[in-house]
TORNUNU-216942 format. One line per 3 residues: for each residue x, y, z of C-alpha. Coordinates in steps of 0.1 Angstrom, whole numbers. Layout:
<recs>
X/Y/Z | ...
</recs>
This chain:
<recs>
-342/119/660 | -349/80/658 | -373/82/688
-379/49/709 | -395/49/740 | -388/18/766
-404/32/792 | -441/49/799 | -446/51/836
-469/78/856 | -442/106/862 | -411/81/845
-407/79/810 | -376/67/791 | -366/71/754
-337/63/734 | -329/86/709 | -298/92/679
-283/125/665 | -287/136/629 | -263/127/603
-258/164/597 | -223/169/584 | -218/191/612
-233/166/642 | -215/133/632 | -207/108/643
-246/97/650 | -241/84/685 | -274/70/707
-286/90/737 | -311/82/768 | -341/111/776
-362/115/801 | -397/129/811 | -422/132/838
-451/135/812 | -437/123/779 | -445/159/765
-410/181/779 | -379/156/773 | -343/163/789
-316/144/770 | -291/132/788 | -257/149/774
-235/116/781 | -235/94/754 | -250/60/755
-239/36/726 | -215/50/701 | -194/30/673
-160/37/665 | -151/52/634 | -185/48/628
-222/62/632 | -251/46/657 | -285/48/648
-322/41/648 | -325/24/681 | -353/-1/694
-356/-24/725 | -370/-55/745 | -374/-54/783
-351/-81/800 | -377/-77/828 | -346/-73/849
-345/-34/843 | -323/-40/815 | -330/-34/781
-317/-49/748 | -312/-25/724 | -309/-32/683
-297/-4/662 | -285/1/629 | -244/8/626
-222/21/599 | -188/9/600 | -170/42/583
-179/82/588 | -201/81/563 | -234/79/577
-255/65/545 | -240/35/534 | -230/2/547
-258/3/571 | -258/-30/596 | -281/-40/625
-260/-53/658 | -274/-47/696 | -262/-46/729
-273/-45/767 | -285/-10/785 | -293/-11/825
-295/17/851 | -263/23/870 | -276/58/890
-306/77/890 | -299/101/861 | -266/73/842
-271/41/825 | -241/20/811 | -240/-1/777
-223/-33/773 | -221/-48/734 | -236/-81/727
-205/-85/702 | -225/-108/678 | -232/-106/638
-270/-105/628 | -261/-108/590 | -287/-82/586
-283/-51/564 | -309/-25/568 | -325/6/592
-349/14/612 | -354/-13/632 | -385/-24/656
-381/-49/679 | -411/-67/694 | -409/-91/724
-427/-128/719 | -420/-145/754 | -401/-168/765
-369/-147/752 | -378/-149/715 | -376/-112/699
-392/-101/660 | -372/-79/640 | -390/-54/616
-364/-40/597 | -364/-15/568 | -340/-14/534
-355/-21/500 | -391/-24/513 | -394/-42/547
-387/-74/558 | -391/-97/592 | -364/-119/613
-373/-139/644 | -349/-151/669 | -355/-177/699
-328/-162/723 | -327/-129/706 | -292/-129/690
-294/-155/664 | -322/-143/633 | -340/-156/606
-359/-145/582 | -398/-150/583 | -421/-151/555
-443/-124/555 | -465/-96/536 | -458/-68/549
-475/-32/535 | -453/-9/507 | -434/18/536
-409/17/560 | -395/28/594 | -427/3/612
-432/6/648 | -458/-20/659 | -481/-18/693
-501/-46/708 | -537/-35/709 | -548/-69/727
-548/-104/716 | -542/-114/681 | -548/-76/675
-514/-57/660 | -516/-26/647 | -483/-9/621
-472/27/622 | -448/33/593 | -441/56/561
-459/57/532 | -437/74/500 | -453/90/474
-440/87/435 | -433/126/442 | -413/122/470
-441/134/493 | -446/111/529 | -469/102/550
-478/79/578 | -503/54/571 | -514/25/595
-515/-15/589 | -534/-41/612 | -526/-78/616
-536/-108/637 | -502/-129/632 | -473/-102/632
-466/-114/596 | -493/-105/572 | -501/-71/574
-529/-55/557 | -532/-19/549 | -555/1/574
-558/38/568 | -538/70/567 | -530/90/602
-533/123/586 | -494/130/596 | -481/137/560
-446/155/545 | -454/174/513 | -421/185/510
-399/164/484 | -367/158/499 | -341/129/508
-337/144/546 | -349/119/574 | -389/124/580
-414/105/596 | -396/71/615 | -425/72/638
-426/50/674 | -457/39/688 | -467/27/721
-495/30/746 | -493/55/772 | -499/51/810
-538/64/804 | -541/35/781 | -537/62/752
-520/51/718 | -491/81/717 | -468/86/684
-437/106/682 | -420/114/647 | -392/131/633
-399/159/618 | -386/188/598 | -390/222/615
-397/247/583 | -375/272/581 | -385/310/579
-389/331/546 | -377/359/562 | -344/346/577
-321/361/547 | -311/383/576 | -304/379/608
-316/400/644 | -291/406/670 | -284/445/682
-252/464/697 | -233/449/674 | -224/452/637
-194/455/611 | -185/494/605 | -156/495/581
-128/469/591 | -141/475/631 | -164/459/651
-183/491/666 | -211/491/691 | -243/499/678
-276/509/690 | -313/524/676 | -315/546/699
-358/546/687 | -383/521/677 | -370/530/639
-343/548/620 | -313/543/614 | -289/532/646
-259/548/657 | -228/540/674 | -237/531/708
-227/558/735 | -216/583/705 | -179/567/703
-163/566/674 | -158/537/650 | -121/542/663
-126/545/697 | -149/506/697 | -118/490/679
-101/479/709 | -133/466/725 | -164/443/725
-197/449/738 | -209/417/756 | -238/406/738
-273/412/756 | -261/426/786 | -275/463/786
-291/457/820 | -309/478/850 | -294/490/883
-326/507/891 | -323/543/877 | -337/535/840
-301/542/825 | -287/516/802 | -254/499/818
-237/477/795 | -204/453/797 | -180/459/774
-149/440/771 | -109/453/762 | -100/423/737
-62/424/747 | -63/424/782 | -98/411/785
-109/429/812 | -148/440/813 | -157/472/823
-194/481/833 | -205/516/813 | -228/542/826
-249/566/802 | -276/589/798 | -296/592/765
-268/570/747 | -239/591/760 | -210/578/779
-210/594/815 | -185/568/829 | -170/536/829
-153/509/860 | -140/475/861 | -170/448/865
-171/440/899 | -141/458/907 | -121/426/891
-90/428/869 | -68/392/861 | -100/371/869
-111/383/835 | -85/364/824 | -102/335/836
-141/343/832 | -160/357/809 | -198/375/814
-222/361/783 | -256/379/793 | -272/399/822
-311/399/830 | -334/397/863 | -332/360/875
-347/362/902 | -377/391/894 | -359/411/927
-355/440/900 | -320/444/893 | -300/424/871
-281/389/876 | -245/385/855 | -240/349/837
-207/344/840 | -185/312/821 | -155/298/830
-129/308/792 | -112/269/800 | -140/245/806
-171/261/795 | -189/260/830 | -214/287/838
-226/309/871 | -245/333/883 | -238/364/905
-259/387/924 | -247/420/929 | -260/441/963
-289/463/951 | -280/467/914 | -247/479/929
-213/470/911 | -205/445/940 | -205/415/941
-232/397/964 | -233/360/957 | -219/336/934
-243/306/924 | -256/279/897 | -273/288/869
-311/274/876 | -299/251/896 | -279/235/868
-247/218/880 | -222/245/862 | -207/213/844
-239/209/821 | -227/244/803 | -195/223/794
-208/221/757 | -233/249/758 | -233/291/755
-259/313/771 | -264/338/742 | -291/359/761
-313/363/789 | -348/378/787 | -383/374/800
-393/351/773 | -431/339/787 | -440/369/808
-440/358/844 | -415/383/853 | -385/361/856
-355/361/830 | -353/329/807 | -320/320/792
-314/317/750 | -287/290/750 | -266/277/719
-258/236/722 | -219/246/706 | -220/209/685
-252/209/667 | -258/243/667 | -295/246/679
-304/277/708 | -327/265/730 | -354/288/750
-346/275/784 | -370/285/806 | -368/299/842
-393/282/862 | -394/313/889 | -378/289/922
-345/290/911 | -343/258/888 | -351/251/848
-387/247/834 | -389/236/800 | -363/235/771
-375/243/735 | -357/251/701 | -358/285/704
-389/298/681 | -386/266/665 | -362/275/646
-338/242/631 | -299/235/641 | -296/247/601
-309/283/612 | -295/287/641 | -259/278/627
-260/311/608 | -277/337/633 | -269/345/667
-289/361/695 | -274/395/705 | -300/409/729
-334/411/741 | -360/438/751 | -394/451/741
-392/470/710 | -423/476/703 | -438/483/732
-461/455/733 | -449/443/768 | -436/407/754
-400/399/753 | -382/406/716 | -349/397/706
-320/409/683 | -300/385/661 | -274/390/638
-260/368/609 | -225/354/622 | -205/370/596
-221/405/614 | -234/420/586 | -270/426/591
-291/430/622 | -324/422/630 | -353/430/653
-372/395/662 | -410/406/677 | -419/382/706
-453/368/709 | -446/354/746 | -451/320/733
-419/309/718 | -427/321/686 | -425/356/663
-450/379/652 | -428/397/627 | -394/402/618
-378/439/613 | -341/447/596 | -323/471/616
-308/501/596
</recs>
């Protein structure tokens, strides 16, 4: 959230962005991203300004014109991530390609307050919008030492301010109803310090609640376009009592296997063993998987020993069963999350993570076969970026005939659709179905396959506590058509 971009260059563009203060994502801490088009943002996954003990927030910056950045943000000293809010800054510059390092200014504004827009005069002199109890202004000659300005300045907060030409300013900022209702609403002024109101943008919040909306950022875009990004809050599905993922769900004080065996009805143990006989066992999520003969193969894994064996059946009965890739103590060590067609040869690729650190891989078997073929990265993604992530599923998710990856970020909790971009390497990244972290933190994604004979990708998911099961219809655009409860 807290979006701020310092950077909008044909094919480069650079934002600065913080985490929430969910209880579950803190401490807020302040992260670099990075796009070719300022429309599909990668975040980078090392953190960029943090405060110890404390929480990092709502950052803005000034170009140095040396390709460093000063950055001001708002800082809480303590855990708690809503009070004792102070504005402080510190120096950003490139020190690789893809890495940037952060080196604290180590001075005291005296400032209390949020959201913070900074807005470069020349000459080294920087303005400070800042929000609290209504908004106020600070200028600085060198950038470190403010005062405040006298100013009128419209009824809102979180401003972000863009130079439409000279003596020409124009205000983004949020509007608060008596309700609790927001909106964004624009201000224009010739000075930088008397503001007039404008109109509204349209962009409104009619929901009434005390969660972060709206702290929009501004700027004009390499086609000389004025572009606004905002937080918003992704609205959570009616139907998502339940939860959708398959082969899996609670039978007595056993975990059994499960599986409806028809597009309804009520499912069955899957390959007709006993509640008894799946105690001992897991079945690897979302791996029932094609070898070329139209049977289901599935991984299941011995929880003691770990070892994973890969199943063979015909019309949901067991016909027989061998180690995964003829391996025994490397399961141990590895662990299979998901199998699908990766590469759209027809047979299925294993996605493999390593049980100490997290890291993920691919392997190709030969022909569909149970042996092993070739061990690689996971869309080109260095096996180190899955340090902090899970791949939940794999699945067709667009239709171009190449698996796409459903992947759970462990520390916030969101599963993103990661998509396969057919030459080996990753397309875009979305919440998956744009769903919030807060939905995703009580579901998981079990499986995928067409259900309904539609021929778009649909997906099981399952409440964590494995209670209920659900069938999630695909539309092939990253969103649902319909959700189903599975008996």
């Amino acid at each position: 959230m807290d979006p701020h971009v310092i950077k909008a260059t044909a094919g480069d563009w650079l934002m600065l962005v913080s985490t929430t203060p969910s209880t579950t994502r803190l401490p807020q801490q302040i992260f670099m991203a990075r796009s070719s088009d300022g429309i599909t943002w990668q975040v980078n996954t090392n953190v960029l300004i943090n405060v110890p003990g404390g929480n990092a927030l709502d950052p803005t910056a000034v170009d140095l014109g040396d390709g460093s950045y000063r950055v001001y943000y708002a800082a809480t000293p303590t855990a708690d991530p809503f009070s004792g809010f102070y504005l402080t800054s510190g120096v950003i510059r490139a020190t690789s390609a893809t890495d940037w390092s952060f080196t604290p200014d180590n001075v005291s504004f005296g400032i209390s307050g949020v959201s913070p827009e900074a807005m470069a005069l020349g000459g080294g002199a920087v303005r400070l919008y800042v929000s609290g109890e209504g908004m106020k202004v600070y200028r600085s000659a060198n950038g470190l030492a403010f005062n405040q300005e006298s100013s009128v300045l419209p009824n809102g907060s979180d401003p972000s301010v863009i130079d439409l030409g000279v003596g020409d300013l124009r205000m983004y900022y949020v509007n608060q109803g008596a309700d609790g209702s927001k909106e964004i609403n624009t201000a224009r002024s010739t000075n930088g310090l008397d503001w007039a109101f404008e109109g509204h943008t349209g962009i409104t919040n009619p929901i009434t609640s005390n969660r972060a909306w709206g702290v929009p950022d501004s700027f004009v875009d390499p086609a000389g376009k004025t572009r606004l990004y905002w937080v918003d809050i992704p609205s959570v599905p009616p139907v998502l009592t339940v939860s959708v993922p398959i082969f899996s769900q609670v039978s007595g004080n056993n975990t059994a296997g499960k599986v409806q065996t028809g597009a309804t009805g009520q499912s069955v143990n899957f390959l007709q063993l006993s509640d008894a006989d799946w105690a001992p066992y897991d079945l690897v999520a979302s791996t029932a998987c094609m070898n070329g003969d139209n049977e289901i193969n599935a991984v299941v894994m011995d929880r003691t020993s770990r070892i994973h064996y890969l199943t063979h059946s015909v019309s949901n009965s067991l016909t027989g069963y061998e180690n995964l890739f003829g391996l025994t103590a490397e399961w141990s060590t590895y662990a299979v999350d998901a199998a699908a067609d990766m590469d759209a040869d027809g047979y299925a690729e294993y996605l493999v993570h390593d049980r100490g650190n997290g890291y993920a891989y691919q392997v190709s078997t030969q022909g569909g076969s149970n042996q092993v073929k070739s061990v690689s990265t996971v869309l080109g993604l260095d096996p180190s970026v899955f340090g902090n992530y899970l791949i939940e599923a794999a699945g067709d998710g667009n239709g171009d005939g190449y698996a796409d990856l459903f992947v759970r970020d462990l520390g916030y909790q969101v599963v993103y659709f990661v998509e396969n971009n057919g030459a080996g390497g990753c397309g875009r990244v979305l919440p998956l179905l744009r769903f919030s972290a807060d939905v995703w933190a009580e579901y998981n994604v079990e499986s995928t396959g067409d259900y309904n004979n539609d021929g778009l990708l649909d997906l099981v998911i399952q409440d964590t506590a494995k209670t209920a099961s659900y069938k999630v219809f695909g539309t092939g655009s990253n969103s649902y058509s319909a959700i189903e409860y599975i008996p």
